[in-house]
C-alpha positions in Angstrom: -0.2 9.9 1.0 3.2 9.6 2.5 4.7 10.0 5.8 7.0 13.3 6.0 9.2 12.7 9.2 8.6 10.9 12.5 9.5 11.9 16.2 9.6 9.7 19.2 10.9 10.5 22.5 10.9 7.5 25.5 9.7 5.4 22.9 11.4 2.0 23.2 14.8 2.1 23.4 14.8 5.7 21.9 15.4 8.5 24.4 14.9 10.8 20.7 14.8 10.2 17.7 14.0 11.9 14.6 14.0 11.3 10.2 12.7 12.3 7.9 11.0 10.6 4.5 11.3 10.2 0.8 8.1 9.9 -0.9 9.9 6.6 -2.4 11.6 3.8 -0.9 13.5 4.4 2.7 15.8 1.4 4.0 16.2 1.4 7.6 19.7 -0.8 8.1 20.7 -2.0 11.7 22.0 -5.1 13.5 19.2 -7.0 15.5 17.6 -5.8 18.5 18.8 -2.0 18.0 15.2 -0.8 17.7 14.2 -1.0 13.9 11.2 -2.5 14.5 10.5 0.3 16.9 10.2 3.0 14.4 7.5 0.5 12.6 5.8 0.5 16.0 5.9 4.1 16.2 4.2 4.7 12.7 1.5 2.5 13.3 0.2 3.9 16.9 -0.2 7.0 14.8 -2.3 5.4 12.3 -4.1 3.0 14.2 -4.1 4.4 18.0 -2.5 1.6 19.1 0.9 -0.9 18.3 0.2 -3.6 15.8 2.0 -6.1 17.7 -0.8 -5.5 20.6 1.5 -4.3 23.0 0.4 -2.3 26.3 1.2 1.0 26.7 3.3 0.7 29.5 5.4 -1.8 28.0 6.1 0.8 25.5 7.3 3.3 27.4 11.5 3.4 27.6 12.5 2.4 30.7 12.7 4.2 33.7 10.4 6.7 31.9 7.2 7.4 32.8 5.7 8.7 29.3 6.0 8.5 25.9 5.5 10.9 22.6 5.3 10.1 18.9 4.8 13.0 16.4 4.0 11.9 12.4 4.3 14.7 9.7 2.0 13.6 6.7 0.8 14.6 3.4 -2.4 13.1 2.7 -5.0 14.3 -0.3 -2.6 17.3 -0.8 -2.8 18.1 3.1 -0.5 18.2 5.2 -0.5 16.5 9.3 0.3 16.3 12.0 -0.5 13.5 14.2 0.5 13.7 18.1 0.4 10.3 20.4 1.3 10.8 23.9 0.6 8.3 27.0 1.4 8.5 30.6 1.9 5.7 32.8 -1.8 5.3 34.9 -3.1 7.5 32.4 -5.0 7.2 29.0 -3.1 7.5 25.8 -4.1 11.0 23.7 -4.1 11.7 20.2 -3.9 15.0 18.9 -4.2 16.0 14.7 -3.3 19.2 14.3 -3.6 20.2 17.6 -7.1 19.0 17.5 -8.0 16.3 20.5 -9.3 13.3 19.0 -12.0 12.2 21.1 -13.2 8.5 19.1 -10.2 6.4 17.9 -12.7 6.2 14.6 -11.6 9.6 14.1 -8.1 8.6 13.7 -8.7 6.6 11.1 -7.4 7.2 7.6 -5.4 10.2 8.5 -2.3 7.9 8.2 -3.1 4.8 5.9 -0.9 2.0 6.4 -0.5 -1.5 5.4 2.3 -3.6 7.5 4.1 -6.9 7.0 5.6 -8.7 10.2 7.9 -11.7 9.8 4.9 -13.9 11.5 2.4 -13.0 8.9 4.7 -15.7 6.6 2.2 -18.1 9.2 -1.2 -16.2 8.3 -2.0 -19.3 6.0 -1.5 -21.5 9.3 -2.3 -19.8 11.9 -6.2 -19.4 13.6 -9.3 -17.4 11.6 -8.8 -15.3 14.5 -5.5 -14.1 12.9 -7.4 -13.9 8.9 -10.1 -11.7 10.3 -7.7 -9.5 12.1 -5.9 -8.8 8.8 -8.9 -8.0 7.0 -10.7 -5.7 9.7 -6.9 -3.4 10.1 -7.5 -2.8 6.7 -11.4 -1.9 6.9 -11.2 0.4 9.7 -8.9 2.7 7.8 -10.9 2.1 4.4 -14.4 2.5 5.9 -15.4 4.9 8.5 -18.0 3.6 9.8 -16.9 0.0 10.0 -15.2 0.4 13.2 -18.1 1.1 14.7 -20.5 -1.4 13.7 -17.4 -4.0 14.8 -18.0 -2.0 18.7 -21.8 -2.4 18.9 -21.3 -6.2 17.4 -19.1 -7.2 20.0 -21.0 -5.0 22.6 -23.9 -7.0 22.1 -22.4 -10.1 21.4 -21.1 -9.9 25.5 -24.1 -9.1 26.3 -25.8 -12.2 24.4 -22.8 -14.6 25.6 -23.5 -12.9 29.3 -27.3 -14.8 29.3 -25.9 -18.2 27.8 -23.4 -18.3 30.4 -25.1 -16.9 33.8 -29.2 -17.2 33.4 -31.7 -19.8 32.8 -34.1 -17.2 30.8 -32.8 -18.1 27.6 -36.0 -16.5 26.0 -34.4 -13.0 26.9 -31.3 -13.6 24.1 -33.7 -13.1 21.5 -33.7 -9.6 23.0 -30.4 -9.1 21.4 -30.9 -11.4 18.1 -32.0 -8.6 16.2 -28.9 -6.2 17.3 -26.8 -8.9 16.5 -28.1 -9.8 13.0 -28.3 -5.7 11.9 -24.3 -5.2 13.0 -23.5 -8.5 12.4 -24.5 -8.8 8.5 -23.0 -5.2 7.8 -19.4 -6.5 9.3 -19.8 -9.8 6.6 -21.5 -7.7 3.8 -17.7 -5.6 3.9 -15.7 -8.3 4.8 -17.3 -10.1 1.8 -16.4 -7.2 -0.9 -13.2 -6.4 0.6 -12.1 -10.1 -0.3 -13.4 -10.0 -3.2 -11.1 -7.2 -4.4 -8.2 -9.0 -2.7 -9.2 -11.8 -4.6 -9.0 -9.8 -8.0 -6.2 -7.4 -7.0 -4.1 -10.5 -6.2 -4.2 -11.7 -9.6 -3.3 -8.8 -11.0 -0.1 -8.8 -8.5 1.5 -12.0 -8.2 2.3 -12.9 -11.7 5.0 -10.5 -12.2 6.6 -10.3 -8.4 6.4 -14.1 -7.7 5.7 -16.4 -10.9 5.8 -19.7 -8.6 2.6 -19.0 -7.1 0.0 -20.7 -9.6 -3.9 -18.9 -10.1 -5.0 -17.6 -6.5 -8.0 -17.0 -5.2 -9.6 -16.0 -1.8 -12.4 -16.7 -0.4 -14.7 -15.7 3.0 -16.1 -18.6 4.5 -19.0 -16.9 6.2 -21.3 -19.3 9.4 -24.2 -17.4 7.8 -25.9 -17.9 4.2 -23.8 -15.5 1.8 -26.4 -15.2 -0.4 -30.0 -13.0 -0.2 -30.5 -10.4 2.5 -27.5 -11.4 4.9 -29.7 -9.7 7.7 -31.9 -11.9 7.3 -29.9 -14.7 6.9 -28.3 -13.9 10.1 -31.5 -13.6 12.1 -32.5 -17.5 10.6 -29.0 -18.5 11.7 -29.3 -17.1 15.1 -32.8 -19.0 15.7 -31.3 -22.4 14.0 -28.4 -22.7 16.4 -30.2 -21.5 20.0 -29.8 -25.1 20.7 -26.1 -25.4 20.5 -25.8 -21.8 21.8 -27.3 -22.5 25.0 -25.3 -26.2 25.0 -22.0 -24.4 24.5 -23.0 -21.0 26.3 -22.0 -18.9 23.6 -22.8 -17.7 20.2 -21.5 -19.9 17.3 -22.1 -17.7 14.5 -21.5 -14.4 13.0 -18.6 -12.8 12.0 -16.8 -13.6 15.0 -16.7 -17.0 13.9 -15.5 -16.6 10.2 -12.9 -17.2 8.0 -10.5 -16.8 4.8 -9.1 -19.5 3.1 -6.1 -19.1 0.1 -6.5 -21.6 -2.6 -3.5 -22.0 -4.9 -4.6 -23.5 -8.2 -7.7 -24.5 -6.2 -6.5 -26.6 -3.7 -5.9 -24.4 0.6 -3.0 -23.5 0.3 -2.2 -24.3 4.2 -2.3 -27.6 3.0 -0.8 -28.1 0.0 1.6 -25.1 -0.6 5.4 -25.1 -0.3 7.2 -22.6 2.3 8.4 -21.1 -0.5 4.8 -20.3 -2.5 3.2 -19.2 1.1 6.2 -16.5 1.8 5.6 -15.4 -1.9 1.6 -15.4 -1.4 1.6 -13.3 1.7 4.1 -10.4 0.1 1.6 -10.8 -3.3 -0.9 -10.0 -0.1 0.5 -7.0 0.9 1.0 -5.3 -2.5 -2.6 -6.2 -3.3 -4.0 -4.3 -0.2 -1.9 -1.5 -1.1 -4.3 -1.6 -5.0 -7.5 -1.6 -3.1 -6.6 1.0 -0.7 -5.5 3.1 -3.5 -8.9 1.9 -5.5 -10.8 2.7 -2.2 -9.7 6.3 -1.1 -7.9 7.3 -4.7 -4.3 7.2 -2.9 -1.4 4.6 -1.9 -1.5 4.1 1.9 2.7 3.6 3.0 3.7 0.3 3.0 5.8 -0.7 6.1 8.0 -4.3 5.6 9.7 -5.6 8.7 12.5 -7.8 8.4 11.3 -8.7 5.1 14.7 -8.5 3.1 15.8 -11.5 5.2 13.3 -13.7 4.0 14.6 -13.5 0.2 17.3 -14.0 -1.6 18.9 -11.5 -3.7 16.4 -12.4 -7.3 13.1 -12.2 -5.1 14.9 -9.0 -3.0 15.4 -7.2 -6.8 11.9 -8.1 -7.7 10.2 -6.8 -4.7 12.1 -3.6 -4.7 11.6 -2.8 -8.3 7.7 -3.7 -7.7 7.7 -0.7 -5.3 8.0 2.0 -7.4 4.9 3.5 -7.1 4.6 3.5 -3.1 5.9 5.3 -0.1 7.9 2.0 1.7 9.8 2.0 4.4 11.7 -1.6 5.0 13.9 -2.7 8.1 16.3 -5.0 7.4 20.2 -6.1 8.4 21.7 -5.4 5.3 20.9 -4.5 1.5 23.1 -5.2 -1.4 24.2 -1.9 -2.8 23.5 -2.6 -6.5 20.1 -3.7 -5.5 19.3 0.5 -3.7 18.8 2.2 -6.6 17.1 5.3 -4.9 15.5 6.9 -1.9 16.9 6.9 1.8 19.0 4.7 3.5 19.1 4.9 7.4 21.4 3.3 10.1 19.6 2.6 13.4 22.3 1.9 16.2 21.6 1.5 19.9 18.4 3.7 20.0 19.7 6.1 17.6 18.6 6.9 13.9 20.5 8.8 11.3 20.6 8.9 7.3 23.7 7.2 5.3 
């Protein structure tokens, strides 16, 4: 899979703007603030439905605009895309792939495969579970089709659950939704549970050749319900156990809403115990690892999209991650790249809203 050419028009700070793609590596160069992140934006609204940086639509549209359009030209599985995005202010956002409406965002998925690094995911290790499980379910969604949906009716139901803890007295009517609850609920852990398992392994593979200070990794998911035997089960157990505390608290205080992932570096958490240094190397070890299980999952390389990431390295660990990209479709913002280090592709100057090829 790689991503042919991208359009955007009131996008941003882009009135228009166009480029196209090598299948390789693509350097987009600028000063700060001219919009290279942008373009990142753009890509992922057309793989995910929406910006990976949560962002409302109308904070996306260019100002004094009233609407926005983002075209992606892809070839995927010897295929080639299009994928449409267009939103009007007080309107929905729709989503067209070739020419075809698409009516469930579900649909979307894994048309255009990506995997993204942002300068804040250097604080993944730190940051809340919130943050953990969000990087793990991006990646599900676009791996599993029907994972997106089993992560709708869980939270459906878990609102529905909460909705009893917090405004009624009948507390025998939340069993109602316990079974609900347990079915969606252990299918969310069961895939969260294999696909960090293969990040586990994949990292291990990845790491010891792009960043030799990180020492053995592993990853774990720390799970509020047994791991072990028929999760549904489990789930259902878990549910009854902690009623107590549920009504105490007025909401639900297990299931997948409530879990985690922890790093260990040469067994000890790495939020802890690991240097500045060894986390930044960890997280880009991360990255190339998901693109392995996506390629492991679907039979293809999603495209890997680094933001800001050169800045972050010097000019050793800026050779090794470039030359540990060979087989992937990347496209990496950044202020400026040492020529010796751009052995091939496309390099691209972004410039006050405008894009063009150097």
């Amino acid at each position: 899979m790689f991503l042919k050419g991208l359009e955007i028009n009131n996008f941003r700070n882009f009135e228009h703007a166009q480029a196209s793609f090598s299948d390789g590596l693509n350097i987009i160069l600028g000063k700060n603030a001219q919009g290279k992140t942008n373009l990142l934006e753009a890509i992922t609204i057309c793989a995910l439905g929406k910006s990976y940086k949560n962002a409302k639509n109308d904070d996306m549209v260019m100002f004094q605009r009233n609407d926005f359009f983002i075209r992606c030209s892809v070839h995927n599985s010897s295929v080639d895309k299009v994928i449409e995005v267009y939103y009007k202010k007080g309107d929905k956002k729709y989503i067209r792939v070739n020419g075809t409406s698409v009516q469930k965002i579900s649909d979307l998925f894994g048309n255009l495969n990506v995997v993204v690094f942002i300068p804040d995911d250097l604080k993944l290790l730190k940051q809340g579970p919130s943050d953990r499980r969000r990087f793990v379910d991006m990646d599900l969604v676009q791996i599993k089709p029907d994972y997106y949906h089993n992560m709708l009716q869980y939270f459906r139901v878990l609102k529905q659950r909460n909705n009893i803890l917090k405004n009624q007295k009948q507390y025998d009517m939340v069993k109602i939704w316990d079974e609900q609850l347990a079915w969606y609920g252990s299918r969310i852990v069961k895939e969260r549970m294999a696909f960090v398992d293969k990040l586990s392994k994949a990292i291990k593979r990845v790491h010891p050749d792009f960043m030799p200070e990180v020492g053995k990794v592993q990853i774990n998911y720390l799970s509020t319900v047994k791991k072990t035997g028929d999760l549904e089960r489990n789930y259902r157990e878990k549910l009854r156990e902690s009623i107590h505390n549920d009504i105490k608290f007025k909401t639900t205080t297990c299931g997948p809403h409530r879990d985690d992932i922890v790093f260990l570096i040469d067994g000890v958490d790495a939020r802890y115990f690991a240097s500045q240094g060894q986390q930044r190397s960890l997280i880009l070890s991360l990255k190339l690892a998901e693109m392995e299980i996506f390629r492991e999952s679907i039979g293809e390389y999603p495209i890997l999209l680094l933001d800001d990431v050169l800045s972050e390295l010097d000019s050793e660990r800026q050779r090794s991650l470039l030359s540990s990209l060979s087989n992937y479709q990347a496209i990496i913002t950044g202020t400026h790249i040492q020529d010796d280090l751009f052995i091939c592709g496309k390099r691209y100057l972004v410039d006050s809203g405008q894009i063009k090829e150097f």
